[in-house]
Phi, psi and omega in degrees: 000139188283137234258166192287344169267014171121329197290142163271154159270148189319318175313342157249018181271134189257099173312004180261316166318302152312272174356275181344296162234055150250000174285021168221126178290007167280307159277004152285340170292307157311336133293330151310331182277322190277337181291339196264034183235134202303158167339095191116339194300156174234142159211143171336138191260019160274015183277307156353326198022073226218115188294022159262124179329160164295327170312316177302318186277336178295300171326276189324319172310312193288353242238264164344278200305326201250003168298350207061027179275332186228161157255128156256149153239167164250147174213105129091220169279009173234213178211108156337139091222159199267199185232136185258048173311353154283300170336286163277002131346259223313315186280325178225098200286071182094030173253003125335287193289292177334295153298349175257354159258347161305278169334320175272329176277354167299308192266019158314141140325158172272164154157000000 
């Protein structure tokens, strides 16, 4: 059962739900970002840079939280978060690396 801010237990992660939210490139960006930072890492979710309102970036997170790609905590007036890259490892076994190598040869130079 997902916890009072929205996180699922592994047990409950739905692959149409990842897909879902990694099919926007904004929020793919944010799991690219948080994947290439070591294991554990947290970052503010105003780090990003990211062309969104705050209402819009609230949206988007929960979209990311509740597919089960990040954990948020709140510090202070904001929220932490990291990426649940073992969690999802366990559950979708290389489909992280997989969209995330896509995603970097979509955005390759042509040539």
């Amino acid at each position: 059962m997902a916890d009072a801010d929205g996180h699922p237990d592994v047990d409950e992660f739905d692959l149409s739900a990842v897909l879902h939210a990694l099919s926007d490139t904004n929020r793919r960006s944010v799991i690219a970002q948080l994947a290439a930072e070591p294991q554990g890492a947290e970052q503010f979710c105003s780090v990003f840079g990211l062309p969104w309102a705050p209402s819009t970036r609230t949206h988007h997170f929960r979209v990311l939280r509740k597919a089960g790609l990040i954990w948020q905590r709140d510090v202070g007036n904001g929220r932490m978060t990291r990426l649940r890259r073992d969690d999802m490892d366990r559950v979708f076994p290389g489909l992280l690396d997989a969209i995330l190598a896509a995603d970097t040869a979509d955005r390759a130079p042509a040539g």
